[in-house]
C-alpha positions, 0 to 999 in steps of 0.5 A: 785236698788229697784223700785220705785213708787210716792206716791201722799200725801197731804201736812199739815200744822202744825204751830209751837206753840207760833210762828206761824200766824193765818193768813193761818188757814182754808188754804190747801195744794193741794194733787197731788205733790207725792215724790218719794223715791229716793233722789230728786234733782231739775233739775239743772240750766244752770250755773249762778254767785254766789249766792247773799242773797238779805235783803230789807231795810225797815227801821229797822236795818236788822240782819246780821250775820257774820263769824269769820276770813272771810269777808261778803261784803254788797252792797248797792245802792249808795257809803256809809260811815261806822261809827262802834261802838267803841267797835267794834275797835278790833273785826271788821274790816271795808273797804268799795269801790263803794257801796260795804262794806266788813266786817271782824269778828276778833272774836265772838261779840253779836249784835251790831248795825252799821250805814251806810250812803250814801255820795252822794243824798238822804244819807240815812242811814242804820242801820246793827245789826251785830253778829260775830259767827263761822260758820256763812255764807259768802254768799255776800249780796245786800240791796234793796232799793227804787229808785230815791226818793230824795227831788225833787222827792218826797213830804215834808213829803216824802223826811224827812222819806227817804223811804215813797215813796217805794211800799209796799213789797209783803207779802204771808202766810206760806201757799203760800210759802210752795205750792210754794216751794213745786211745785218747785220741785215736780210740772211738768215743765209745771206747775211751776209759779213764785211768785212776790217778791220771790227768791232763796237764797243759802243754805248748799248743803255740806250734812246733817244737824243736824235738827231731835233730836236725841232722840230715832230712831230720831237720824237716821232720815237723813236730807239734805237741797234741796233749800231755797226762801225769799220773801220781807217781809223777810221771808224763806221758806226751803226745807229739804229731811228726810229719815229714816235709822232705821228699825222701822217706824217713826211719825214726829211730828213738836212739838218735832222732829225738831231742830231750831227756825221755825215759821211753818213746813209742812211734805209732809208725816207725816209717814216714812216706815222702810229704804229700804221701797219706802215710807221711804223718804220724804220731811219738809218745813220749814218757818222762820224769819231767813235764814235756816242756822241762823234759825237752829242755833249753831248744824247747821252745815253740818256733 
């Protein structure tokens, strides 16, 4: 096994065009991270139960993708009702028990909004835009919602809107979230901070993932999903090893190199050595509305 040594890079932001926010322009990323060439995985933690993917209601109807032939349970705070469109009769099969609502794909289906109503006070209702797709995730989500805000709790104008009383959720930049993903794994233990309002959420850990295009040397250009975080606002921020397999160098550049619908993406090192080199592994940050695996798209599914 060769040596290896940290190369201590500094981080750039590049902003997708069209998509990305003016909001963190000027903003930089703080140079001292280093990545090894190793392949990098976070120190892992003491056993934990299975992941949950936690979507807060604000209300608008919450986007959430379904696999086929597999049932995604949604937990909501209080027990609910379920009323799906008619045309869903033959393509969706619903069971809901205790605040949990189990939704079964029967086949592919474009999304449709679904509405879900609490039986008991202060019986909000959520709407759902649901899509049926293979190889959509299962992973079992939770929908957070504001607390103890009946009509006795709350004024005239708040009971009508339902949700008015709720604190507004944390919002940070692309900036921020990629610092924090970033010290998440490369930081001292010592150094490493929570961010309020931010939390893990699962991600592809089976392999590789289609994210580089394949045109020219890019076709070799490995890359593995590390870790994935979502803030309240419903932002994702996702963490994905490149390494180079050629025997030519690469230049990454976010405008043409990567697959996916992403609102921002930032190279720990914008160059890859030849394979072999200790420089020819690195690390992409990727910002999204979606999670990684929707957000990717169709050909992200682990090889």
């Amino acid at each position: 096994m060769r040596a290896r040594k940290r190369i201590g890079l500094a981080l750039l932001l590049v902003t997708v065009p069209a998509l990305g926010s003016a909001a963190d322009e000027g903003a930089e990323i703080p140079q001292g991270l280093g990545l090894e060439a190793a392949p990098v995985t976070p120190t892992p933690p003491p056993p934990t139960p299975a992941p949950i993917e936690h979507l807060r209601w604000s209300g608008t109807p919450i986007p959430l993708p379904l696999p086929v032939g597999v049932d995604r349970v949604v937990r909501f705070p209080l027990d609910v009702r379920v009323g799906p469109p008619g045309k869903l009769t033959d393509l969706l099969q619903v069971t809901s028990a205790d605040g949990a609502v189990y939704f079964r794909a029967l086949a592919p289906f474009e999304p449709t909004l679904v509405l879900v109503q609490e039986t008991e006070a202060p019986g909000r209702t959520f709407a759902l835009e649901l899509r049926a797709e293979a190889g959509a995730s299962s992973t079992p989500v939770e929908i957070l919602a504001p607390k103890g805000d009946t009509a006795e709790d709350l004024g005239p104008l708040e009971a009508f809107a339902g949700i008015e009383a709720a604190p507004p959720p944390k919002r940070y930049g692309y900036v921020a979230l990629t610092r924090f993903a970033a010290q998440q794994l490369y930081a001292p233990e010592r150094l490493l901070r929570e961010l309020e309002g931010v939390y893990r959420v699962p991600v592809s850990d089976q392999g590789t993932v289609p994210l580089i295009r394949t045109a020219g040397t890019l076709a070799e250009i490995e890359a593995t999903p590390l870790a994935s975080w979502a803030d309240e606002t419903g932002l994702y921020v996702t963490a994905v090893r490149l390494r180079n397999l050629t025997s030519q160098p690469v230049v990454l550049d976010p405008r043409t190199a990567l697959r996916g619908e992403w609102l921002a993406a930032t190279f720990q090192h914008a160059r890859l050595f030849p394979a072999g080199h200790e420089a020819d592994t690195t690390a992409v940050y990727l910002i999204s509305a979606r999670p990684f695996a929707d957000a990717l798209g169709p050909v992200g599914k682990t090889r």
